[in-house]
N, C-alpha and C positions, 0 to 999 in steps of 0.2 A: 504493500500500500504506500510507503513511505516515498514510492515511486512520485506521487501524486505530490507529493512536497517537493521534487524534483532531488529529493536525496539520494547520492551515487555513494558508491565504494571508494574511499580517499585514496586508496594504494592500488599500485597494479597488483596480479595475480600474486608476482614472487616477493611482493614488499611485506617485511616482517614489520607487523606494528602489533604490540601486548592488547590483551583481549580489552584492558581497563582502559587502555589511550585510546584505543577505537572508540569505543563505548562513550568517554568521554568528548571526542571531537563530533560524534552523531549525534550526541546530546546536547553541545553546543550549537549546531546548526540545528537540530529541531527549536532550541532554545531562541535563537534569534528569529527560525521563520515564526513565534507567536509574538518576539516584539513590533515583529513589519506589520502583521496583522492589528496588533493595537495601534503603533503608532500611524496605519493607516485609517484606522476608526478615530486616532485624534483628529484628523486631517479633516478629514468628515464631517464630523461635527463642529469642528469651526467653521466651514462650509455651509454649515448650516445654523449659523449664529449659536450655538452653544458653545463657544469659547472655556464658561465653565469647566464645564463638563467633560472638553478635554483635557486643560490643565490636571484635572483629577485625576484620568487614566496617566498623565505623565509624568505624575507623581511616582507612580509605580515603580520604576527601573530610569534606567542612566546607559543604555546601551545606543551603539550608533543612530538604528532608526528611530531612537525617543529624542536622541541628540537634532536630528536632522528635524524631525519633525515641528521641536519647540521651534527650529528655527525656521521653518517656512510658516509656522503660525506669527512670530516677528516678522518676519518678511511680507505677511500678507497686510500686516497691521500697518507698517512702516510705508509701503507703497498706498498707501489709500488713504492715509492722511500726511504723508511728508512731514511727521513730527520730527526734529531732531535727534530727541529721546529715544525714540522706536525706530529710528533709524541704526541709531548705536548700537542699542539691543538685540536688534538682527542682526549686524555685522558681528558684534562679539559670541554671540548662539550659533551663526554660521558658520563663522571661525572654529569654535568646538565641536562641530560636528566634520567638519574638514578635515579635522586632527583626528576623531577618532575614526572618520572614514578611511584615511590611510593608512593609519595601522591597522583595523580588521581587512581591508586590505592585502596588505603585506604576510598578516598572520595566513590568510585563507590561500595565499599566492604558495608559501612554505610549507603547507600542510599540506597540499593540493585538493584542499576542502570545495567541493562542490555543492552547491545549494539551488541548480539552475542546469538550462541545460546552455549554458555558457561557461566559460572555462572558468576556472575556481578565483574566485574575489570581484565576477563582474560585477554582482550584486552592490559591492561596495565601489568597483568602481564609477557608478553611475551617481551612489549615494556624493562619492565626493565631485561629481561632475555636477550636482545638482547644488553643492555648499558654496564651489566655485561661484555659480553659476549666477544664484541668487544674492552672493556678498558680494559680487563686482558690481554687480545693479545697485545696491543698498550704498557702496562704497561713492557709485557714479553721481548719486544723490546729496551725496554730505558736502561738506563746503570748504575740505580739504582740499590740498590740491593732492600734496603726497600721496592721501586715499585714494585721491584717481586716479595717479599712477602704478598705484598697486593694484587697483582694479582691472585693467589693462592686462596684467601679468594671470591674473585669477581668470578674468576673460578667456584667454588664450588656452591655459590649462583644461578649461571646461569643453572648451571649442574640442581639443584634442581626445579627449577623453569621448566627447559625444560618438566624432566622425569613428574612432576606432570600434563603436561599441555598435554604431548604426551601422558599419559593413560586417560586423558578426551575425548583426537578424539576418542581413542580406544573404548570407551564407547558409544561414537556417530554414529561409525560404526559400531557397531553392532548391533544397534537400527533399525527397520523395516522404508520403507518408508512410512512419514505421512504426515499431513497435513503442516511439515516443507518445503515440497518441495514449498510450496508457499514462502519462502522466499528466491529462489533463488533468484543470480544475479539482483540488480533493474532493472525493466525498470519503471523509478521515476514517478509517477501520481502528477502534482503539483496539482489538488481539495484536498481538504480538506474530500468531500464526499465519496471521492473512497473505492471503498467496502475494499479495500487494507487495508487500515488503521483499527487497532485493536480496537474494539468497546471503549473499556476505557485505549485507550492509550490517547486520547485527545478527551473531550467534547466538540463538535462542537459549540452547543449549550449553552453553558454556557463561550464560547470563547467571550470577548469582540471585536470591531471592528477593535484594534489595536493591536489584539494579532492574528487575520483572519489574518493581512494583514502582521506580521512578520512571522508567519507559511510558510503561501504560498510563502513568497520570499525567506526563507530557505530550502523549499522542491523544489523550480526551481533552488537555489544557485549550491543544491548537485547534481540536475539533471544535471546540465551544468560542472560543475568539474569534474564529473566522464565522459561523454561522452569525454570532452578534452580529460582527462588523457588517455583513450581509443585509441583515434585517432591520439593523438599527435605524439606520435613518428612513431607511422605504422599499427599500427592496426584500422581496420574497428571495428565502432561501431554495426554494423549490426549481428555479431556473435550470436549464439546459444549461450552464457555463457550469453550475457548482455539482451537475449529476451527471455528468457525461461519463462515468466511468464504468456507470451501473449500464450503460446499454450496448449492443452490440457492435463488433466491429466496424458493419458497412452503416448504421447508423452514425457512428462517432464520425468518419470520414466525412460523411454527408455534412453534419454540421460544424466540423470543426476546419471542414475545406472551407468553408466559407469566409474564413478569416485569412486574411492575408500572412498569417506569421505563419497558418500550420498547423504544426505539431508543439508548437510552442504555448503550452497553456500550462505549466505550473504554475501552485501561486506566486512563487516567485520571479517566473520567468514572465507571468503580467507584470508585474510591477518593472522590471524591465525594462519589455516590449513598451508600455505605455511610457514609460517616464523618458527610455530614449525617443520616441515620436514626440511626446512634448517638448521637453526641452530643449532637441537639436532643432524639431520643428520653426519652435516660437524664435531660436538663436540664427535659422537662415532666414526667417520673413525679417525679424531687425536689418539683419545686415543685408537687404534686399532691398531694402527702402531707407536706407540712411541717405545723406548727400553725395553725388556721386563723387564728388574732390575728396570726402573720406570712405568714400568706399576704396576708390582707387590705392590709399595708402594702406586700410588693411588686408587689401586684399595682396600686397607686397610683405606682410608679416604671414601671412598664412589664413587670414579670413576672407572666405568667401560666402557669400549668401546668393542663393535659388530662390525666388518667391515661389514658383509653383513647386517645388519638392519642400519648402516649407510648410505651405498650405496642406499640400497631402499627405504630410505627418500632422499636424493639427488634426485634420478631421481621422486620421485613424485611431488619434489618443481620445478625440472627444467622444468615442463610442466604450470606453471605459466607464464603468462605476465607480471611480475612484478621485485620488484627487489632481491627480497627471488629466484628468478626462476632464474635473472644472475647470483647471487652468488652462487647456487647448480651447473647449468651448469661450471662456471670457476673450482667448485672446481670438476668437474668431469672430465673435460679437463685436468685438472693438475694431477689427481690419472691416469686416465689411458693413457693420452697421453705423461703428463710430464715425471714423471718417467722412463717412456719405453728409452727415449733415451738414457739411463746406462743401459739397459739390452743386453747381447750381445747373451742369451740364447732362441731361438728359436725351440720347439719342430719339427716341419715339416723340418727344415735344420737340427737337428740332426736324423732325421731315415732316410734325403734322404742320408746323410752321410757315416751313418752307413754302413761298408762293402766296402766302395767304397775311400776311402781314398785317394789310388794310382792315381787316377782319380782327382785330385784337384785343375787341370787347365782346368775341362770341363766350357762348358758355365751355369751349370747348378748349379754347386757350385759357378762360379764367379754371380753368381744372390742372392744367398744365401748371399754372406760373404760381397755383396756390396748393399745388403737393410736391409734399418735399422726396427726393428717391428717398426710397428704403435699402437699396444695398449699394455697396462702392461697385464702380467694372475695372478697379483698377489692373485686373488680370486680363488677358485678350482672352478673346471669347475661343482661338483656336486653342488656347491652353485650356479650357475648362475642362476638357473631355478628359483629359488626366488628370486633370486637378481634383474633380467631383465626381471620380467614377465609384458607386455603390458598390459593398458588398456582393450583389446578385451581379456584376458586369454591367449595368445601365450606367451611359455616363448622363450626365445631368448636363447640358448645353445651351443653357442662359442663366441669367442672373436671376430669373424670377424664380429657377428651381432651387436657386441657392437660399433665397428668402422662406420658399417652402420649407428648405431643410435646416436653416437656422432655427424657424420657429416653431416646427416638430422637437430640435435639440433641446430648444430653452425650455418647453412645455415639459421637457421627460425629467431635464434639472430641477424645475420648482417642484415634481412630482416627489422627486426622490429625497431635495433638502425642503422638504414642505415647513421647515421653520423659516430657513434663510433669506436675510433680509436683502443677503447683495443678490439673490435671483430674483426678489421682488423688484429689486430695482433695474436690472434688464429689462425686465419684461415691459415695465413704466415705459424705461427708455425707448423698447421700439415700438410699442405700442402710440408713444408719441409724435411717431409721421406723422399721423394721418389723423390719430382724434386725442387730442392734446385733454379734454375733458375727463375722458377715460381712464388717461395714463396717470393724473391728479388722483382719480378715484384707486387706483390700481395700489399706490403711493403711500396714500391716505389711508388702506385697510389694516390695521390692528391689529385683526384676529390671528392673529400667531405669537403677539405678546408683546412685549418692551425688547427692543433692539440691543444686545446685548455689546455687541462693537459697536463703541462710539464712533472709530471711524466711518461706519457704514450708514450709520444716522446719520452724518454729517452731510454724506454725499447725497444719500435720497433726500435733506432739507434742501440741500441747494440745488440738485436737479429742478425739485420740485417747485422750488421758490421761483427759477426761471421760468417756470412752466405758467404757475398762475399769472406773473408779470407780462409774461404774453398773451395772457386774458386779462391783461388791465382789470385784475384785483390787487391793485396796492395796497393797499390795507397792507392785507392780511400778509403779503409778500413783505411790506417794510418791517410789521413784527417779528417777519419768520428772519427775516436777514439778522435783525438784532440777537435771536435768537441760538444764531450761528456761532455767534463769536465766542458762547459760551460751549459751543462742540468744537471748535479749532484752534487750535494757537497761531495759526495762518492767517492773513488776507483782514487781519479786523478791522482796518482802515475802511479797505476796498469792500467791505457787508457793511458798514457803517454808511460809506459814502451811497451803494445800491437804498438802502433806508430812508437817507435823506431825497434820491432824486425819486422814489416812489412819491412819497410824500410833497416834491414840488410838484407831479402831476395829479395828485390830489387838490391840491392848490388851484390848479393853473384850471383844472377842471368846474371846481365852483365858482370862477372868478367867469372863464367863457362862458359858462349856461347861466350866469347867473344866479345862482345858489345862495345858503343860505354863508349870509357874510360872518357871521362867527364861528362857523367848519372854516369857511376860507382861512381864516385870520389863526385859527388851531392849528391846521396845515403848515402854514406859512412858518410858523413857530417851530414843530417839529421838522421841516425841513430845514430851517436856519440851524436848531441845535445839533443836529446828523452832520452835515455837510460842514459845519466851523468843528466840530470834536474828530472829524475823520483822520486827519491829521497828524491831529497827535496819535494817533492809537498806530503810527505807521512804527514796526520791529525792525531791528537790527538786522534779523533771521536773511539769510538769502536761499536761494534755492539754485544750485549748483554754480556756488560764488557769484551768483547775479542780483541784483534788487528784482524783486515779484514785478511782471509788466504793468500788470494793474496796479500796486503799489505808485510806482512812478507816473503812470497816468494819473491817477487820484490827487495825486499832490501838485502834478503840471494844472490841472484844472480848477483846483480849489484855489490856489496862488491868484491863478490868472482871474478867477471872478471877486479876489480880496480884491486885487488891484483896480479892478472897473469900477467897483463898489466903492471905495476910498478918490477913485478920481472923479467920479460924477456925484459923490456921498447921496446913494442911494442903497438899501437893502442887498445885503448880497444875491436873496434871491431873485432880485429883479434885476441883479445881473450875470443873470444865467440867459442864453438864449437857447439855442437849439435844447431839445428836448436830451436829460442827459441819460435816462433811463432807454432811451432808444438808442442811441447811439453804443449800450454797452449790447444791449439786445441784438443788433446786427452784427456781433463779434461770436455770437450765440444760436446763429440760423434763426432768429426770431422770426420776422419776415414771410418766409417760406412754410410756418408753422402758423400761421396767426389766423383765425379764422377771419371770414370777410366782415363779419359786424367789427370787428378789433380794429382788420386794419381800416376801414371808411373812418373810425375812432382817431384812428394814429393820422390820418391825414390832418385833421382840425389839429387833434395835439400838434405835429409838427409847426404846423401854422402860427401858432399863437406866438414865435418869435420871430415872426417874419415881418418885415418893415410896411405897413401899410402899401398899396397898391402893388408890391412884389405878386410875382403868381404863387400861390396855394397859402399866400397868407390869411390869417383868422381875420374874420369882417367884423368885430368886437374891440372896447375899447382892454386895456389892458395894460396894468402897470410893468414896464418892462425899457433896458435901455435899447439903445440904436440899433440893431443889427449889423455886422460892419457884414464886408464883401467875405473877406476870410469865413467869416460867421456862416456864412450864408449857402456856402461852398458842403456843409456838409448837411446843412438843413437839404439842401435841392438834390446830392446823393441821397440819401435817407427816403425821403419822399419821392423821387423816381423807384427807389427798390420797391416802396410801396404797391405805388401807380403797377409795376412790373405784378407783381404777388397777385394783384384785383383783376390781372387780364389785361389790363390799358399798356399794353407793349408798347406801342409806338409813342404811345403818347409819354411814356416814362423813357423812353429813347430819346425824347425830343428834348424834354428839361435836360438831362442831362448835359446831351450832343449840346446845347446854346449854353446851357447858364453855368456849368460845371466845368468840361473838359477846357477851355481853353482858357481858363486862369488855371492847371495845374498844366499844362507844358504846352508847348505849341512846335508845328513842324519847323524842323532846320529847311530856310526854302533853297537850296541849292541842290538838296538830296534827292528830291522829287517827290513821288508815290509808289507805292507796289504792286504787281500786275491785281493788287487786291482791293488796290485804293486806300490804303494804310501808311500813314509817313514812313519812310524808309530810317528815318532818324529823325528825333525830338528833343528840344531843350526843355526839362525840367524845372517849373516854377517849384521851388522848394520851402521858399519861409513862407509856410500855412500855417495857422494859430492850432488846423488839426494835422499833425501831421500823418496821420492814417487816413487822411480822406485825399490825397494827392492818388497814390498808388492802388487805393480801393473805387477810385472813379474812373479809374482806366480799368482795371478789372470788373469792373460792371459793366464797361461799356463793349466788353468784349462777350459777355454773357446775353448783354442785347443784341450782339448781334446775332451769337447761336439762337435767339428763340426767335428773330427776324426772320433771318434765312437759311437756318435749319445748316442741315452737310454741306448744301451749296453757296453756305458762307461761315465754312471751316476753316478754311486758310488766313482768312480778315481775322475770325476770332481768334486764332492759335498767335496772328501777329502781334494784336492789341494783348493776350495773356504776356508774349515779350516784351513787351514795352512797359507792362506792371511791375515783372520781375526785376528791369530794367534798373530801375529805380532806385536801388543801390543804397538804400538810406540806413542807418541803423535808429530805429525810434523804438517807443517802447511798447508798442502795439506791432512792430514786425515781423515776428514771427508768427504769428498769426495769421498775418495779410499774404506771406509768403508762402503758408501752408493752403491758404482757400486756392491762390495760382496755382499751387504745384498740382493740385487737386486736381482741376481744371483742365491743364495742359495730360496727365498723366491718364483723364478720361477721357477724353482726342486722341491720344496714342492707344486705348485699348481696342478703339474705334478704327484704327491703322487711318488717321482724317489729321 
């Protein structure tokens, strides 16, 4: 039986080892396969927001996979709120588990202990591929620089360790099926007689009576660990993975050909298989989409990255019940669903486009320009068919099957962590394409309890905070931001300052409709005290030796409306002009998420700081200063994106094209135009009071042209995308504005356009 543990004979034939060091090296490796099993139930249940509860199994022992474990529960905690603190705590947890994953290691390499059907110590060389793996991340985060140097080094090591461990499955899968399939998945026989067990893997017979009676209570120990770990969070033990042993041969083939690894189903050899498709997985999509000037230089130390052989170990790990199988599924959520909401380029709205322009107030464009994509295409649609080929050989060959099959994944995920609050909040998150109300309710449900990671609360309030902000309930969103600061040690400024500009458009709202004037005049107050205290609450903290970009915006902003306020001595919030909660919303895919009564809303709101007789300015009197031109430059962005969102294409083409673009650069006229009608080269007007509205109104005006004229004005758009990127500024909304282009351009390339 013991076969089913993937437990082999440590010696060849003629190797003398005394009956009690055998005894004691099989007892060691049964002993560690019950620690992977718990420490994979800890995993689990942090997974599933019981954090507790695995602390408490990890009290139990001090062994590698208890070591590794605390430390991806650090690791999971540290990356989700970028605390300092919990950053340390991971690197120094992962650190100790590095340590002892090389010496079990090196021990099982000497003993030539097998626990896998990989050669003796893979088990742990994966463990220490994964300490690596996770403390160069944790290291890349801290504000050291040293730390990132040594992160680099830990990098490297993990990279190495993966690629050698992913050409041994390769080796294994291509091997016929044999008499390995007996070692699928246990179903654990605690006799000692069971034909299971390898003839001289333990001499029954030459067993004294107190070495019978330690056996058997550590083959029922593992028995009972692994069914827990099975059933505990939601899964039936009864499954075809945990009973395959019990049916016949050409059954087992049947179901076990089905998996891409084989014959490779001990439980050991899953953990494995899954954790090397994860982790090499998720280490070639990174280095597959980094910048290409750093890709170029790792890939001269030895890093190379595949996106599609990334992606296709992702989805093999994410078919795992484990915690290699959340981690592929999160990071598959985050490649295709995250990204997408900075993509404003959608194939099927540009060829329904195409030709029909004139037409940009039908219903059929206002469907287009007011739903946001649900998945990235940053893969080309001829890689999909390796990329997303199923278990049964169907390859999946569009994006929408990939959407089908993400939201079959994350459904099977909240099934199985039916407490967990970070799958609650995927599922908010994609459920928020398309009905933003929903994904609030989704959010908003309770019934699994009080959120046990703080960090995870954090994330679902301020998701969530954004969500109602884009249903202009301020209110309740400028409480929830206040409320934030006391789940973060991050950003308190920049939730202070979100607080205060909810609250000017509370303001600004009874003051247009004429409301009742002592809301107004409340408002006005709580916005004055949010936006003057934001300020101060701005930390030391950096996040990878840089100031937070919203930090530095908050502060460029609030400075600048002291100043208007002290030179015209008026309120400072009447020298605010452009709407500032929108302005952060658009950093946010607001816009494209915004239902149509919100946005005709945000038209008025934009208006109300716009200079009398300007176009889309509020026809209301209003206390407010001048509007300058600078000003004005990101009101008429802002509101063209609108105009774009409600269907009125052209006509948000047009503000744009007149009242925006040519106070941010103008053509060099000697260079001419492109056979596309595109300046071939443009001098950059740079001193804007915004300086993310320069390079953001040229990336919009290339996004109007994809919904104008669809494929047959892909080359104008892919020009206008250069000439954003062009722009070469460093400000402190950058990187941002550089990620929605790369977006853009990198969905034109999956389009081969």
């Amino acid at each position: 039986m013991l076969k089913a543990l993937g437990l082999r004979s440590a010696s060849s034939p003629g190797e003398a080892v005394s009956n009690s060091d055998a005894f004691k090296q099989k007892l060691r490796v049964l002993e560690d396969a019950i620690s992977l099993e718990l420490g994979l139930k800890a995993m689990d249940l942090v997974m599933d927001d019981r954090s507790n509860d695995a602390e408490q199994i990890l009290k139990q022992g001090n062994s590698t996979y208890y070591k590794l474990a605390r430390g991806v529960i650090h690791f999971i905690q540290a990356t989700l709120g970028f605390e300092p603190e919990a950053i340390k705590r991971a690197v120094d947890s992962l650190h100790e588990a590095e340590q002892a994953s090389s010496k079990d290691r090196q021990r099982a390499q000497k003993l030539n202990s097998k626990s896998s059907s990989f050669p003796p110590g893979a088990e742990y060389a994966l463990t220490l591929a994964e300490a690596n793996l996770m403390g160069a991340i944790a290291m890349f985060l801290s504000e050291s620089v040293l730390d990132a140097a040594k992160a680099f080094l830990r990098l490297r090591k993990a990279y190495q360790i993966l690629d050698e461990l992913n050409n041994q499955i390769k080796g294994h899968s291509t091997q016929p099926h044999s008499s390995l399939l007996a070692t699928a998945l246990s179903h654990v026989s605690t006799k000692l007689e069971s034909t299971h067990i390898t003839p001289n893997l333990v001499d029954n017979e030459s067993l004294s009576t107190e070495q019978k009676t330690v056996w058997s209570s550590k083959l029922k120990e593992f028995e009972r660990v692994r069914k827990e770990r099975l059933s505990t969070i939601g899964r039936s033990v009864n499954q075809s993975s945990v009973t395959l042993i019990g049916k016949d041969e050409n059954e087992r083939r049947e179901q076990v050909g089905s998996n891409e690894e084989g014959d490779i189903f001990t439980a050991t050899d899953e953990y494995i298989v899954s954790g090397v498709n994860c982790m090499f997985g998720l280490l070639q999509l990174i280095l597959s989409i980094i910048p290409p000037t750093l890709g170029k230089v790792m890939s001269l130390v030895g890093f190379r990255g595949n996106r599609e052989d990334g992606l296709r170990m992702l989805w093999k790990a994410s078919e795992y019940s484990n915690i290699h199988g959340a981690i592929a599924l999160l990071a598959l959520l985050q490649f295709y669903d995250g990204p997408t909401q900075f993509v404003d380029i959608q194939k099927s709205s540009g060829e329904e486009s195409a030709g029909n322009s004139s037409a940009n107030s039908s219903s059929s464009d206002n469907a287009t320009a007011n739903t946001s994509p649900t998945l990235s295409a940053s893969v080309s649609t001829s890689a999909l068919s390796e990329l997303t080929t199923t278990s049964n050989g169907l390859a999946e060959e569009d994006l929408a099957k990939i959407k089908v099959r993400l939201e079959s994944a994350l459904t099977k995920a909240r099934k199985f962590y039916a407490r967990g609050a970070l799958w609650q909040l995927q599922e908010g998150r994609m459920v928020a394409h398309t009905d933003l109300v929903k994904a609030v309710a989704i959010m908003d449900d309770t019934s699994s309890g009080p959120i046990q990671m703080v960090q995870v609360e954090g994330l679902m309030l301020f998701d969530k905070t954004l969500m109602t902000c884009i249903l202009h309930e301020y209110e309740r969103s400028a409480e929830a931001f206040i409320r934030l600061i006391d789940l973060n040690t991050w950003s308190h400024a920049f939730y202070m300052y979100l607080a205060g500009a909810c609250y000017v458009e509370l303001y600004r709202d009874f003051v247009l409709n004429k409301k009742d004037a002592t809301k107004a005049a409340h408002y006005k107050k709580r916005a004055k005290e949010c936006i003057e205290k934001a300020p101060s609450m701005l930390g030391k903290r950096k996040f990878m030796a840089k100031a937070m970009p919203f930090d530095v915006f908050v502060l460029r902003k609030v400075n600048h409306w002291k100043a208007v306020s002290t030179a015209k001595n008026i309120d400072i919030i009447d020298a605010i002009t452009t709407s500032p909660i929108h302005e952060v919303l658009y950093f946010y895919n607001g816009y494209n998420r915004m239902p149509n009564s919100q946005l005709e809303q945000t038209l008025q709101t934009l208006g109300y700081s716009g200079n009398p007789g300007t176009p889309y300015a509020a026809e209301a009197e209003r206390n407010i200063v001048e509007e300058t031109e600078s000003d004005s430059l990101s009101r008429f962005l802002l509101t063209s994106v609108t105009l774009r969102a409600l269907g009125r294409v052209k006509e948000g083409a047009d503000l744009l094209t007149t009242h925006v673009i040519p106070f941010v650069c103008a053509p060099v006229s000697n260079r001419g135009l492109s056979s596309h009608g595109v300046p071939n080269k443009v001098q950059y007007h740079k001193h804007l009071s915004e300086p993310w509205s320069g390079p953001s109104a040229i990336y919009e005006r290339a996004i109007f042209e994809w919904q104008l004229h669809g494929v047959p004005g892909a080359g104008a758009t892919r020009e206008y995308l250069e000439l954003a990127a062009n722009w070469d500024e460093d400000y402190e909304l950058s990187t941002r504005v550089a990620f929605k282009i790369k977006s853009a351009k990198d969905r034109l390339d999956s389009y081969n356009l």
